[in-house]
Z-matrix of the N, CA and C atoms (Angstrom, degrees):
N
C 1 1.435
C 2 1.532 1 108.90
N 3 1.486 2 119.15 1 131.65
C 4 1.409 3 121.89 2 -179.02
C 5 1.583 4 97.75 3 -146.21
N 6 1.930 5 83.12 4 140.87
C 7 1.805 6 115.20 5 -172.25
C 8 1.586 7 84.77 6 -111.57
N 9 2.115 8 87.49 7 139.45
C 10 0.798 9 87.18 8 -158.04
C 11 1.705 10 91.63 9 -139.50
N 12 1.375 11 133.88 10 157.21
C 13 1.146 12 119.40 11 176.65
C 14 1.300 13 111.98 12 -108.58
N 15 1.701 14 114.71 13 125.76
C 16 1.563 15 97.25 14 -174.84
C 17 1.504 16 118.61 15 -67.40
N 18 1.359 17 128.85 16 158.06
C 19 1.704 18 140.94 17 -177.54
C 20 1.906 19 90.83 18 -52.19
N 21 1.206 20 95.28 19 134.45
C 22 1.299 21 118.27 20 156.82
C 23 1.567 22 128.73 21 -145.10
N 24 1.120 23 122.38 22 167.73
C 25 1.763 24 122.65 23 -179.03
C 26 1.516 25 103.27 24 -44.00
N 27 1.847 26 101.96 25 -49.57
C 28 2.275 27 95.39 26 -160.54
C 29 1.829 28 90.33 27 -79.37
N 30 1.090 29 140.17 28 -54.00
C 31 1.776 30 143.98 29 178.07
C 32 1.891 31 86.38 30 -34.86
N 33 1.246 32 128.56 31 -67.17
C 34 1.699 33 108.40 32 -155.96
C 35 1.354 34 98.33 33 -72.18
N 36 1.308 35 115.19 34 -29.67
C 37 1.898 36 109.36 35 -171.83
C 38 1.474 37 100.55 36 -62.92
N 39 1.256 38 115.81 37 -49.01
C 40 1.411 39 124.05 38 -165.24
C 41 1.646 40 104.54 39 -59.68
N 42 1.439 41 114.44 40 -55.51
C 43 1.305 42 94.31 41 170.85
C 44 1.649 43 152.02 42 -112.64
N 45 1.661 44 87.36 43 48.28
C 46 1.542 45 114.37 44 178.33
C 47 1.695 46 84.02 45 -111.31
N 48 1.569 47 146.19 46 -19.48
C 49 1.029 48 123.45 47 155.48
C 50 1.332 49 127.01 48 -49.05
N 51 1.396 50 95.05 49 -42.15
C 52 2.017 51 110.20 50 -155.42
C 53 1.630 52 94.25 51 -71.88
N 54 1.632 53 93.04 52 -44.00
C 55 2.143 54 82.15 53 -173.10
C 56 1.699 55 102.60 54 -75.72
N 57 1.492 56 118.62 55 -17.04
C 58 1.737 57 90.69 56 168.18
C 59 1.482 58 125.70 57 -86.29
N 60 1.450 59 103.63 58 2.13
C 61 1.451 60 115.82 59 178.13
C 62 1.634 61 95.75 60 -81.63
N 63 1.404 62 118.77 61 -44.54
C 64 1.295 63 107.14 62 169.05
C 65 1.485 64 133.95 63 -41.79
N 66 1.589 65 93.58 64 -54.84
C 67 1.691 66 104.44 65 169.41
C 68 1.094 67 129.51 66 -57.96
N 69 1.218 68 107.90 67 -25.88
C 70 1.632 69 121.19 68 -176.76
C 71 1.577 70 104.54 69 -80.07
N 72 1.304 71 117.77 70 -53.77
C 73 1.428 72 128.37 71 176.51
C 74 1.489 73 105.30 72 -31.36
N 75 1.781 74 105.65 73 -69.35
C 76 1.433 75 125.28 74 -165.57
C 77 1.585 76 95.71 75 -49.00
N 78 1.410 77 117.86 76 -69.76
C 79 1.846 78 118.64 77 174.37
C 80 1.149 79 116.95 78 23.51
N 81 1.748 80 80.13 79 -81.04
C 82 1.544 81 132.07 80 -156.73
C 83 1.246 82 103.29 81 -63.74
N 84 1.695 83 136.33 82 -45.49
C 85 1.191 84 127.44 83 177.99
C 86 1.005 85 109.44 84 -59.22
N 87 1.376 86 126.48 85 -58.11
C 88 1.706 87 135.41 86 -161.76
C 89 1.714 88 94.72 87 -74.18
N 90 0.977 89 159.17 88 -59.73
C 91 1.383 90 132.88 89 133.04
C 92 1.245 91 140.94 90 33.65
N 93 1.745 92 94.94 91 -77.03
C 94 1.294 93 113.59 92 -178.04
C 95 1.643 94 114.62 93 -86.83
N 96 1.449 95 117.05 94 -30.07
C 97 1.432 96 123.42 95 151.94
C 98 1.492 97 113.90 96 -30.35
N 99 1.701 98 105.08 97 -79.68
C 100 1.548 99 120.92 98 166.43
C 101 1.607 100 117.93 99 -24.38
N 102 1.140 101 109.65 100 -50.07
C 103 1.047 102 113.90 101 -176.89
C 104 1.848 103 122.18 102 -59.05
N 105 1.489 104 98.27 103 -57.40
C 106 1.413 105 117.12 104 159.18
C 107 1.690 106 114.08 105 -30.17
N 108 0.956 107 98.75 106 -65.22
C 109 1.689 108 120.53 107 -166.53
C 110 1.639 109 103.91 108 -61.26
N 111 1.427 110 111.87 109 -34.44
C 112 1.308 111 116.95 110 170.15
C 113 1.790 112 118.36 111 -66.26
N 114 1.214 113 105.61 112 -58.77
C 115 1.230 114 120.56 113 -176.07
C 116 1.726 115 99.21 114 -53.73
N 117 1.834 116 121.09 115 -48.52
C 118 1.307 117 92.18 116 -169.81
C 119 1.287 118 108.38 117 -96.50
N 120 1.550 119 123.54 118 33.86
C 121 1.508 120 121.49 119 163.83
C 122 1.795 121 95.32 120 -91.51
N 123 1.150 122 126.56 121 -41.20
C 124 1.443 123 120.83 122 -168.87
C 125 1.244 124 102.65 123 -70.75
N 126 1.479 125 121.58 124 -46.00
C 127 1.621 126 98.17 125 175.59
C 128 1.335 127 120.30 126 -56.31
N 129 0.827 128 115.22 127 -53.50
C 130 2.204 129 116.80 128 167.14
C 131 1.489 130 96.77 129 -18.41
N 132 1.892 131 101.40 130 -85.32
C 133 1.681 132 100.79 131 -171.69
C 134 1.424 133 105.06 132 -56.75
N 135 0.961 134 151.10 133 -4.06
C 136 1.625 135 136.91 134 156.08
C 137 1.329 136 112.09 135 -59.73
N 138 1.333 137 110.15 136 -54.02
C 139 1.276 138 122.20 137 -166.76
C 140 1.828 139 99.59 138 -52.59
N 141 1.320 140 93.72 139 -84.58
C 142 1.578 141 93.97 140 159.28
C 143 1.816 142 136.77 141 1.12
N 144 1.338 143 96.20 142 -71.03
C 145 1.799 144 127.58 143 165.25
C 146 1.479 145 90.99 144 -43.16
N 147 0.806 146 98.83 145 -86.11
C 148 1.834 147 99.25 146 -166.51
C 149 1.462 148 109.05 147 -39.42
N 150 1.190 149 123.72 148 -57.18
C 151 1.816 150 129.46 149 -170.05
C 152 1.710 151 94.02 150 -52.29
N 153 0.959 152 110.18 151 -43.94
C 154 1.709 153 115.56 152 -158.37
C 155 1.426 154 88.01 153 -72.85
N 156 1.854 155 120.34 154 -64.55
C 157 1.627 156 107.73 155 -177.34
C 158 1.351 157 150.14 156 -40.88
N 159 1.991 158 89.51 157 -32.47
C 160 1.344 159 92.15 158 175.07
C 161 1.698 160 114.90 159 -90.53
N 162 1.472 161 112.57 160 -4.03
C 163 1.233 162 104.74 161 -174.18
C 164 1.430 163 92.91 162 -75.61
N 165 1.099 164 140.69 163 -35.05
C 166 1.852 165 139.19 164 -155.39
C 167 1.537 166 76.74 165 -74.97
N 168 1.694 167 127.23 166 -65.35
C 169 1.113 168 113.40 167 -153.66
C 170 1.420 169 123.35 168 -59.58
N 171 1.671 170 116.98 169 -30.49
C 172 1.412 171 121.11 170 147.64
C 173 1.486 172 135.53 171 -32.69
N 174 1.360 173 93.76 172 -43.46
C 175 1.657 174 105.95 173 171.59
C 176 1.136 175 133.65 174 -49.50
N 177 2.008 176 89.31 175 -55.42
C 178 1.435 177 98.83 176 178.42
C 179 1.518 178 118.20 177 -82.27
N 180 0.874 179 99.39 178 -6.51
C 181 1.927 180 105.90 179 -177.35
C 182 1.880 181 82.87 180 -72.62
N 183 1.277 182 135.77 181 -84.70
C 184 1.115 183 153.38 182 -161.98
C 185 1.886 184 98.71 183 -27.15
N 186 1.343 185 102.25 184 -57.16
C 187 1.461 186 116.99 185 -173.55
C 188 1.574 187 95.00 186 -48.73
N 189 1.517 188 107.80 187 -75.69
C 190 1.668 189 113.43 188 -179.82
C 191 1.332 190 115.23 189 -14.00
N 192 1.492 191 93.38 190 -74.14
C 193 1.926 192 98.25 191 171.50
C 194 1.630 193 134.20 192 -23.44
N 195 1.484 194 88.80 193 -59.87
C 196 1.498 195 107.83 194 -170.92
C 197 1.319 196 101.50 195 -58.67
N 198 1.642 197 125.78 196 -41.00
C 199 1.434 198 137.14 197 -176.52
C 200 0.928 199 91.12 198 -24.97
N 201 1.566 200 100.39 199 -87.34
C 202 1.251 201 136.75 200 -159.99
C 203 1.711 202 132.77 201 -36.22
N 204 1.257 203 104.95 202 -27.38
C 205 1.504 204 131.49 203 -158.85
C 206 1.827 205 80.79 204 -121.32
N 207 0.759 206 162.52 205 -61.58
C 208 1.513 207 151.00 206 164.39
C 209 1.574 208 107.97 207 -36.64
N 210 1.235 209 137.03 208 -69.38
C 211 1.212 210 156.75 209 168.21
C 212 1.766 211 102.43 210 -36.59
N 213 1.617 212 105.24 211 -70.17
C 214 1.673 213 85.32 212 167.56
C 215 1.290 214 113.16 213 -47.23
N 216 1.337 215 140.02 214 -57.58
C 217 1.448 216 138.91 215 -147.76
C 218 1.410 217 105.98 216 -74.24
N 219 1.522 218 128.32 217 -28.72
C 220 1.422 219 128.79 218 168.65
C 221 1.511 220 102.11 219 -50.44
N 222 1.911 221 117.20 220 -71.82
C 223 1.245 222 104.80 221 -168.15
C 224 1.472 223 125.83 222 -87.03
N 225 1.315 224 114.42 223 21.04
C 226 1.556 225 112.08 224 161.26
C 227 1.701 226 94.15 225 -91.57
N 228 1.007 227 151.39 226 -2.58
C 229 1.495 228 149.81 227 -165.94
C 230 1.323 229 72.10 228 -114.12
N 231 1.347 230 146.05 229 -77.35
C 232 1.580 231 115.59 230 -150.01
C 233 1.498 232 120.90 231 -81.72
N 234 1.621 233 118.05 232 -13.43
C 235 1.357 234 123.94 233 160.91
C 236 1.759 235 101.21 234 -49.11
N 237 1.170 236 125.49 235 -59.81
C 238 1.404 237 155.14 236 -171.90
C 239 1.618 238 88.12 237 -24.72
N 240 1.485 239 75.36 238 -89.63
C 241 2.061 240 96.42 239 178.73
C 242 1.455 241 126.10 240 -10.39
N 243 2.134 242 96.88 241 -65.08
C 244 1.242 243 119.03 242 -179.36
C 245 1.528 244 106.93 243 -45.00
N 246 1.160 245 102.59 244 -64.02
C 247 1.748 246 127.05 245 -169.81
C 248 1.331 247 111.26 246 -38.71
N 249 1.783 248 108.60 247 -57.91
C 250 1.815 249 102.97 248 170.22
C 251 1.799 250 113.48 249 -66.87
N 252 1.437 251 121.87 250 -36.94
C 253 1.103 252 115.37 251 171.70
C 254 1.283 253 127.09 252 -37.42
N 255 1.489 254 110.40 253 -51.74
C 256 1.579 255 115.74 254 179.81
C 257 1.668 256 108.76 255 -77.66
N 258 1.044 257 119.19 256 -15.45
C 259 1.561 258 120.99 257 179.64
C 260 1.502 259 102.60 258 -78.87
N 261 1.193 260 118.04 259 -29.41
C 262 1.748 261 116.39 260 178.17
C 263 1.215 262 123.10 261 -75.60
């Protein structure tokens, strides 16, 4: 034996809410999946970002150096120069 409520206006409203609350629910998971999947693709390319930054920044540190150590060696060679010049 089954009770039953006959169809009325508030019974169909009520449950064309519940199944878009369903749909909406479902969305929201696949959404929030998406979401996931995003976040651990950017950490990767973060990860990435960084390896690549510090290698440039390695680079340029390295470059600096070399400047630097070229640049001394120019003017100890032209101190040099001066030095026998005035001795002659």
């Amino acid at each position: 034996m089954y009770a039953s409520v006959p169809p009325n206006e508030i019974n169909t409203l009520t449950a064309q809410i519940a199944e878009q609350q369903r749909v909406l629910d479902a969305r929201e998971a696949a959404l929030r999946e998406r979401e996931i999947a995003a976040r651990e693709y950017e950490n990767n390319t973060a990860d990435y970002s960084t390896y690549i930054f510090s290698a440039i920044l390695f680079l340029i540190i390295v470059l600096l150096f070399v400047n630097y150590v070229m640049d001394w060696t120019r003017m100890r060679q032209l101190q040099q120069l001066q030095y026998e010049e005035k001795i002659i």
